[in-house]
C-alpha positions as CSV (number, residue, x, y, z in Angstrom):
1,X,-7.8,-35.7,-36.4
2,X,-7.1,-36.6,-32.7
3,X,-4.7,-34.2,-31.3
4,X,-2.4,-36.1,-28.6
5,X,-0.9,-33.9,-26.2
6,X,1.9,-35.9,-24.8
7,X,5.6,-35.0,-25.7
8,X,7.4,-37.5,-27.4
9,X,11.5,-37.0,-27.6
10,X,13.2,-38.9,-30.6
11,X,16.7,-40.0,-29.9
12,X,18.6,-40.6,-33.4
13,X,21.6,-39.2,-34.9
14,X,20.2,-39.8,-38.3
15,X,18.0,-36.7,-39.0
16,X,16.5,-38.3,-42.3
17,X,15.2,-41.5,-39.8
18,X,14.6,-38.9,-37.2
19,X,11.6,-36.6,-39.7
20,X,10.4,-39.5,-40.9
21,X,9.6,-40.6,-37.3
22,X,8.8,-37.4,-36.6
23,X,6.4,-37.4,-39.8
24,X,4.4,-40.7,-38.7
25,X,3.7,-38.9,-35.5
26,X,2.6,-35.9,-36.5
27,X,-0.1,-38.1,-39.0
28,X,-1.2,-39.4,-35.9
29,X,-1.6,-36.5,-33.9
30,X,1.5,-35.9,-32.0
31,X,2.8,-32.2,-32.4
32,X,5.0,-31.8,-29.6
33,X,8.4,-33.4,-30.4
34,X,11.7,-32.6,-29.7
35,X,14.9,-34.4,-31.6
36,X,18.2,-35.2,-29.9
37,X,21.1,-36.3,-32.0
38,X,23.9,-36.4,-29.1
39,X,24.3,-37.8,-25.3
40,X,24.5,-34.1,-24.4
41,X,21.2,-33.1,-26.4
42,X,19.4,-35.9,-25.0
43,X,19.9,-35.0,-21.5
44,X,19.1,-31.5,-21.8
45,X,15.9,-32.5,-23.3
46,X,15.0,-34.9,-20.6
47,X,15.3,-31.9,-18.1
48,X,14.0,-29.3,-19.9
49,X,11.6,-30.8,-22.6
50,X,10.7,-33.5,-20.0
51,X,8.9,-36.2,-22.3
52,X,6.2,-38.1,-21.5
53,X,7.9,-40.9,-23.9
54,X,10.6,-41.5,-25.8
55,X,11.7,-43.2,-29.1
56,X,15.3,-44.6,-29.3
57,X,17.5,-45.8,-32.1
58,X,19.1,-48.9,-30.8
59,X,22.4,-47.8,-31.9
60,X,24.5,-44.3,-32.4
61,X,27.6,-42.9,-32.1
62,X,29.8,-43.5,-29.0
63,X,26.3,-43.5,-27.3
64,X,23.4,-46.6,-27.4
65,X,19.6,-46.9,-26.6
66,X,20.2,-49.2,-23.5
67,X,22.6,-46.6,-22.2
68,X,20.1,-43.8,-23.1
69,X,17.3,-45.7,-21.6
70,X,19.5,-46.4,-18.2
71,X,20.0,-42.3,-17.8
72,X,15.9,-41.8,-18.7
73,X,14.9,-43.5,-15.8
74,X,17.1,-41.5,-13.4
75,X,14.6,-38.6,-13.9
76,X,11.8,-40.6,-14.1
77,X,9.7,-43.7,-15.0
78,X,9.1,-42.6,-18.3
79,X,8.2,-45.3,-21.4
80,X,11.1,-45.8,-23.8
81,X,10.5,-47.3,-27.2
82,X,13.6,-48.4,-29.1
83,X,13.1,-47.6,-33.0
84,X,15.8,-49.5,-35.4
85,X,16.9,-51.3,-38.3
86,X,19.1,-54.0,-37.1
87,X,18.1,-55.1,-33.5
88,X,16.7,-58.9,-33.8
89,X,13.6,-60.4,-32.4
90,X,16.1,-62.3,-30.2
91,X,17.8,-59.2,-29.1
92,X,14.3,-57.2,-28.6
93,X,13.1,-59.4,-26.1
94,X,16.1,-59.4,-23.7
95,X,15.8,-56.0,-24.0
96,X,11.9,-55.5,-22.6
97,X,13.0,-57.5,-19.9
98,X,15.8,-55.4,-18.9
99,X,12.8,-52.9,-18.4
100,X,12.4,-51.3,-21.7
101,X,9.1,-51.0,-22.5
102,X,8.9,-51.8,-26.4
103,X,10.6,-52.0,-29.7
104,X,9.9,-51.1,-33.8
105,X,11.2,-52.2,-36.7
106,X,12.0,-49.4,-38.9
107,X,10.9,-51.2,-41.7
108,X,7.3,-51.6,-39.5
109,X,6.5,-48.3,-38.2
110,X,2.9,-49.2,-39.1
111,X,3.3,-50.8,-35.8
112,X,4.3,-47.3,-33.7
113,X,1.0,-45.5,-32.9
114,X,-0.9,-48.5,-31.5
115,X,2.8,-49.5,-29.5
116,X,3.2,-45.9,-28.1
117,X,-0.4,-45.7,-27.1
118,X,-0.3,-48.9,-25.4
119,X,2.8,-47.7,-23.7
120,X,1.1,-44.1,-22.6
121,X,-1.6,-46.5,-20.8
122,X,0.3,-48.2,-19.5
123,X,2.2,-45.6,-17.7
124,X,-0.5,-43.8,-16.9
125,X,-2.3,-47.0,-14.6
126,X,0.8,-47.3,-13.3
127,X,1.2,-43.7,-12.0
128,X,-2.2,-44.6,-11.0
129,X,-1.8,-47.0,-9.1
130,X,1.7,-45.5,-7.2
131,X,-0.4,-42.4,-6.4
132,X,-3.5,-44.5,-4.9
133,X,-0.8,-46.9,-2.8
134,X,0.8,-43.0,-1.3
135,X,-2.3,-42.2,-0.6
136,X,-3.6,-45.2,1.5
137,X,0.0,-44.8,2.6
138,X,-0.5,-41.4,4.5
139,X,-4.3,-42.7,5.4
140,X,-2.4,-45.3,7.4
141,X,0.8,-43.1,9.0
142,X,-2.7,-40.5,9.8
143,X,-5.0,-42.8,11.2
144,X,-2.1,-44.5,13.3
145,X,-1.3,-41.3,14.6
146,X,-4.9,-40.4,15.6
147,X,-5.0,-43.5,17.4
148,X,-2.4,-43.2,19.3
149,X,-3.1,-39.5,20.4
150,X,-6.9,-41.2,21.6
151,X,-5.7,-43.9,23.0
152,X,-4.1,-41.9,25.8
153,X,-7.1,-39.4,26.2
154,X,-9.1,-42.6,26.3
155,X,-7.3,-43.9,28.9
156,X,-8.5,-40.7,31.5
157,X,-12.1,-41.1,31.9
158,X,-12.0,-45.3,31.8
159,X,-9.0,-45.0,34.8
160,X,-11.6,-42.6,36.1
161,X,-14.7,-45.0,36.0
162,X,-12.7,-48.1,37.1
163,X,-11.7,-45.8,40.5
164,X,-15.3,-44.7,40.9
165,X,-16.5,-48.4,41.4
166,X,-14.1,-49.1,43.8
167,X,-16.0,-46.1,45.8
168,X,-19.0,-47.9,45.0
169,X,-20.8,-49.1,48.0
170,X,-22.4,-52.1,46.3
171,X,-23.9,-53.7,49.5
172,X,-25.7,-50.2,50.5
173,X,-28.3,-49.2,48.0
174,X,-29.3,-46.5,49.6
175,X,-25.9,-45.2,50.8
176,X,-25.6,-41.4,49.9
177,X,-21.5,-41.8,48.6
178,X,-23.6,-43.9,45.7
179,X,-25.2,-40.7,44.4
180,X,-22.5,-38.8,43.9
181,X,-20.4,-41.9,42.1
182,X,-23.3,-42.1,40.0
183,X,-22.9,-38.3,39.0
184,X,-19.6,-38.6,38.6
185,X,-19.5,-41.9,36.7
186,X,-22.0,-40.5,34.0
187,X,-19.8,-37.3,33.5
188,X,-17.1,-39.7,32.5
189,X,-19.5,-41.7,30.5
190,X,-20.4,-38.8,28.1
191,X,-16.3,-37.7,28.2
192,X,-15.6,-41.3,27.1
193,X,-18.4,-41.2,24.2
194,X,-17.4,-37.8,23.1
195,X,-13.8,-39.0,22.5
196,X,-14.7,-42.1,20.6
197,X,-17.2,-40.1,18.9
198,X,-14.2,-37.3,17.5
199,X,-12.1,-40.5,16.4
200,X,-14.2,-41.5,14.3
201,X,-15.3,-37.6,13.0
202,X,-11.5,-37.4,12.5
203,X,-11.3,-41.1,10.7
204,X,-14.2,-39.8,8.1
205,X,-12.5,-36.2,7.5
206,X,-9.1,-37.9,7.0
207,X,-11.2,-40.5,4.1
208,X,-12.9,-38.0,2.6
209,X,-9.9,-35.3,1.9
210,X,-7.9,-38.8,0.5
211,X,-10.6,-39.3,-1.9
């Protein structure tokens, strides 16, 4: 049997409808799982069990899954499942679109595994795909500053190279000022081509440590 290593926390204040949830999982692999009865038992878990996903009656005393679901996502984005008896289909579906990610029947809990493995994907492309969009975030913010560090240290030897043709003696080939300009205009040349050439050593080591 597969052995699933995420934590699941069950939130229902019937402990008969909680083993039996707690049963279905464990048939299917899930051995970590923690049961919360109360408001007070539910937030403790989500601090110090912290699920990877959690299963929700729809209803309980002085306390709800909507309400439940609303204080989940204050710790984080994680998928919540509400398990129950009496929502309607009707009902269900308003719910998923207030951002809960699915719902069971109790009287289908065939349904369960394939619905909490669905939801475990896709939480896990979507952490995916946050963590890619950081990353090209702080590629951006780190190529930016790069170039606008260069920019300035570019600016040196072109200012340089620009005031050496103006000492250029264009109409006197042979005019011994020329040499020296020459000189001078290669050494800012190779300064130029040695900064561009570190922008885009720094470009590459800033890709590769992203990747």
């Amino acid at each position: 049997m597969k052995i699933n290593r995420e934590k699941v926390l069950i939130l229902e204040d019937n402990l008969s409808d909680a083993k039996l949830l707690q049963r279905e999982l464990q048939t299917a692999g899930w051995n970590t799982i923690q049961i919360s009865q109360t408001r007070s038992e539910f937030e403790s878990a989500l601090s110090n069990f912290l699920p990877d996903i959690i299963l929700a009656d729809y209803s309980l005393p002085s306390f709800d899954g909507v309400t439940a679901f609303h204080i989940s996502q204050k710790h984080s984005d994680i998928p919540f499942i509400i398990v129950s008896g009496i929502i309607g289909e009707e009902n269900a579906v308003e719910l998923i679109k207030s951002g809960i990610t699915d719902y069971v029947l109790k009287d289908k809990l065939f349904t369960l595994t394939h619905k909490i493995t669905r939801a475990l994907k896709e939480s896990e492309e979507k952490k995916a795909k946050i963590n890619t969009a950081q990353k090209l975030k702080i590629q951006n913010e780190k190529l930016f500053e790069i170039a606008f560090l260069q920019s300035h240290q570019v600016r040196v030897p072109v200012a340089h190279i620009l005031g050496l043709f103006d000492l250029f003696k264009f109409d006197e080939p042979g005019h011994p000022i020329n040499a020296e300009v020459l000189s001078q205009l290669k050494t800012s040349a190779q300064s130029l081509d040695k900064i561009v050439q570190d922008i885009v050593l720094k470009t590459r080591e800033i890709k590769d440590t992203l990747n």
